[in-house]
TIDRENBA-575776 format. One record per residue (C-alpha): residue in one letter; x, y, z. Coordinates in pm, whole numbers, plus 32768, in hexadecimal, padded with zeros to 4 digits. Layout:
BEGIN
AXYZ...
This chain:
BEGIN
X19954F817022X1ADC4EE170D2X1B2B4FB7720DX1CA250237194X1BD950A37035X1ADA51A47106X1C06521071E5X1CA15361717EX1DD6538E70E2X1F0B5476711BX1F0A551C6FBDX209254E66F8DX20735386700EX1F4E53516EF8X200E52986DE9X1ECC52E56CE3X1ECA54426D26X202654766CFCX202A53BA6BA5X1EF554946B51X1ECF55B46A36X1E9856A66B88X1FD056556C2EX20B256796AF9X214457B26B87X21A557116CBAX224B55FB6BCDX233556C86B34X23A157BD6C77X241E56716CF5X24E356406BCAX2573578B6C10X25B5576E6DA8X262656206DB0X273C563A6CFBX278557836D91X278057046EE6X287455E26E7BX297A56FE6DDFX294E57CE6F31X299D56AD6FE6X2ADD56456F3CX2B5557896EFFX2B3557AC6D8DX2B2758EB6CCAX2BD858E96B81X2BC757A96A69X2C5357666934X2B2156D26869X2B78559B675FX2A5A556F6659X2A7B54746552X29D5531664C6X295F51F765A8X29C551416446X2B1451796449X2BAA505164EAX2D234FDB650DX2D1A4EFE63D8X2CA84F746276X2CC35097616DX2CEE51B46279X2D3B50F96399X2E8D51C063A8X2DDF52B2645DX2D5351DB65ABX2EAD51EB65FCX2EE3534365BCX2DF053916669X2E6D52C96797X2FB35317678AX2F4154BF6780X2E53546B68CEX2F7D53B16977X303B54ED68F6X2F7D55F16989X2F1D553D6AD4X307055036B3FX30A756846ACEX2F5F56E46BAFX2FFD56196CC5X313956C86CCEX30BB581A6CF7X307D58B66E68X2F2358736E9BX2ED657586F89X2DE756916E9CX2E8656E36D3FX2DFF580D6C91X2D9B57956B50X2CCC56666B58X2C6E55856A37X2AFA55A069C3X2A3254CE68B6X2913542B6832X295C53286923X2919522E681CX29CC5130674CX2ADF5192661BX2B7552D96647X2AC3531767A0X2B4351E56823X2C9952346794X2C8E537E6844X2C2552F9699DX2D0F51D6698CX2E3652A16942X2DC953726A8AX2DEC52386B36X2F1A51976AC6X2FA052FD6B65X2F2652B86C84X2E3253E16C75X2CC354136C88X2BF654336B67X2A7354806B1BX297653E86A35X283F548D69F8X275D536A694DX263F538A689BX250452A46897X24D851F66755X244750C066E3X258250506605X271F50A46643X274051506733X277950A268A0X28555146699EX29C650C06985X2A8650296AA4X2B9651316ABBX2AAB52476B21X2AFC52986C9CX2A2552216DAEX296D534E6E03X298054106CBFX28AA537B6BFAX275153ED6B74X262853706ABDX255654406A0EX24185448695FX243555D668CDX250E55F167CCX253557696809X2553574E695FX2680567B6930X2709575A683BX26DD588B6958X27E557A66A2EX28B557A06903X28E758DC68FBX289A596A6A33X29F359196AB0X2AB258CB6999X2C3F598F6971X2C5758E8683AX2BBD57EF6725X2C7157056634X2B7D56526529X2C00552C6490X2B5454A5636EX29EC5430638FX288954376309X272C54F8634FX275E54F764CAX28CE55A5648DX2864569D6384X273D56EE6457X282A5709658DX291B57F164C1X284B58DB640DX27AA590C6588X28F8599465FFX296F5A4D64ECX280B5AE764CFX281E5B48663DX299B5BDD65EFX290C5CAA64AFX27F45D466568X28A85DA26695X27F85CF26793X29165C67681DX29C95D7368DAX2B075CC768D4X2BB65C3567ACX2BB35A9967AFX2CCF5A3166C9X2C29592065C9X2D33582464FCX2CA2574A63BDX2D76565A63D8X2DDA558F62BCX2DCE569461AAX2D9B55B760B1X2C5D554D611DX2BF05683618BX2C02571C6050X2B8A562A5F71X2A4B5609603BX2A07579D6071X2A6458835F5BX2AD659AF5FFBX2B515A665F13X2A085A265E15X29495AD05F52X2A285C0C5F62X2A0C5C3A5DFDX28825C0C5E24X28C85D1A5F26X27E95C456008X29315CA7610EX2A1A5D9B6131X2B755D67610EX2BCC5D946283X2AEA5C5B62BEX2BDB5B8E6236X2CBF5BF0638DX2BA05B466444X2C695A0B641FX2DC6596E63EBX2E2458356314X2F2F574563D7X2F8D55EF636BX308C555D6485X307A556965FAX3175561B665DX3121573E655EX2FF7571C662DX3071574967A5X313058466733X3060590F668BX2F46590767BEX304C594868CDX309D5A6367C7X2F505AEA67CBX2ED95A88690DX30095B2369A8X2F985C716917X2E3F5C6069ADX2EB65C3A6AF2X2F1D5D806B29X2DC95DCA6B26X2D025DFF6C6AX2C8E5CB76CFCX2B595D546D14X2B065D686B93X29CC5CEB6B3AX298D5B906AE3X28675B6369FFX275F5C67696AX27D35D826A74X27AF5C876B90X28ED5C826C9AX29C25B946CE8X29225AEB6E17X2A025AC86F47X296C59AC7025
């Protein structure tokens, strides 16, 4: 046996163990701390969350909505920025890949703001875009773990149209809305009604009494971005007459670092 090989390892230095079955826990409380350490350190508290298709692209049948979608980031970062806290209050958050997450971050950018991109690991379309800030970007292996940082900070969500991965990332909100385990309300806009519903047939669930009627104020259908802004420094402007000390995310506190 080569000397370095009988040696004894420092467990978190053991690149085997850590990729092992046993150290799975320790796998994903990193994907929880890291990017909690990175939002201490810059001073981030509150997001507005963009879901939407890594499909979507600037050309083609819905490529309307790239821009949209940049032009509403640009929109609300320059907002953020103009408020009185030092860093911006509201800072962009997606997928932190390409489409509609790259149109979100690079509207952030062309305000001059930050913006965050929480990626996920997978073996086809999604790669972290170059508009993500340096710093504020995260790669994940967990999909729920990612979906945790979502929502854990999130002030507000706005879904543009998309596949699975969207759906999935909706119905997680609005389920965590509609069972109360969110102790604050988190304003969600479908936008591009259209799409929306053609692809989710709301109304053919209410009738199936599947939902209540009152579930259908879990969400709000805007189709420009200015209706947009508006409507979420509407809302937003509401919820800020509420203690700062609110909780956050399934009756966990706002963390001040």
């Amino acid at each position: 046996m080569a000397a370095d090989e009988s040696k004894s390892r420092i467990a978190y230095l053991n690149a085997a163990f850590l990729a092992s079955d046993a150290a799975r826990p320790l796998r994903i409380l990193a994907e929880y701390l890291e990017p909690l350490e990175a939002f201490c350190r810059e001073q981030i508290q509150d997001t507005i969350v963009f879901f939407g298709s890594a499909r979507l692209q600037e050309t083609g049948a819905l490529g309307r909505y790239y821009e949209e979608a940049r032009t509403l980031a640009r929109l609300i970062t320059e907002w953020s920025m103009s408020l009185s806290s030092p860093n911006g209050r509201y800072v962009v958050c997606s997928g932190g890949g390409g489409g509609i997450m790259e149109a979100a971050n690079r509207g952030a950018a062309d305000a001059g703001g930050r913006s965050i991109g929480l990626n996920i690991s997978l073996p086809h379309e999604q790669r972290p875009n170059a508009f993500i800030t340096p710093g504020l970007g995260f790669e994940f292996h967990y999909f729920f773990m990612r979906k945790l940082w979502f929502a854990h900070l999130a002030r507000a969500v706005i879904v543009f149209p998309g596949g699975f991965g969207t759906l999935d990332e909706l119905a997680e909100i609005i389920t965590l809305a509609q069972t109360k385990k969110l102790e604050r309300r988190i304003p969600v806009v479908l936008y591009g009604t259209s799409y929306w519903n053609e692809i989710i047939n709301f109304q053919a669930l209410l009738r199936h009494e599947v939902i209540s009627a009152e579930d259908l104020q879990l969400f709000s259908f805007i189709d420009e971005p200015a209706e947009a802004l508006a409507y979420l420094q509407r809302v937003l402007a509401v919820s800020e007459e509420d203690d700062d000390e609110t909780p956050a995310f399934a009756h966990s506190s706002r963390r001040k670092c």
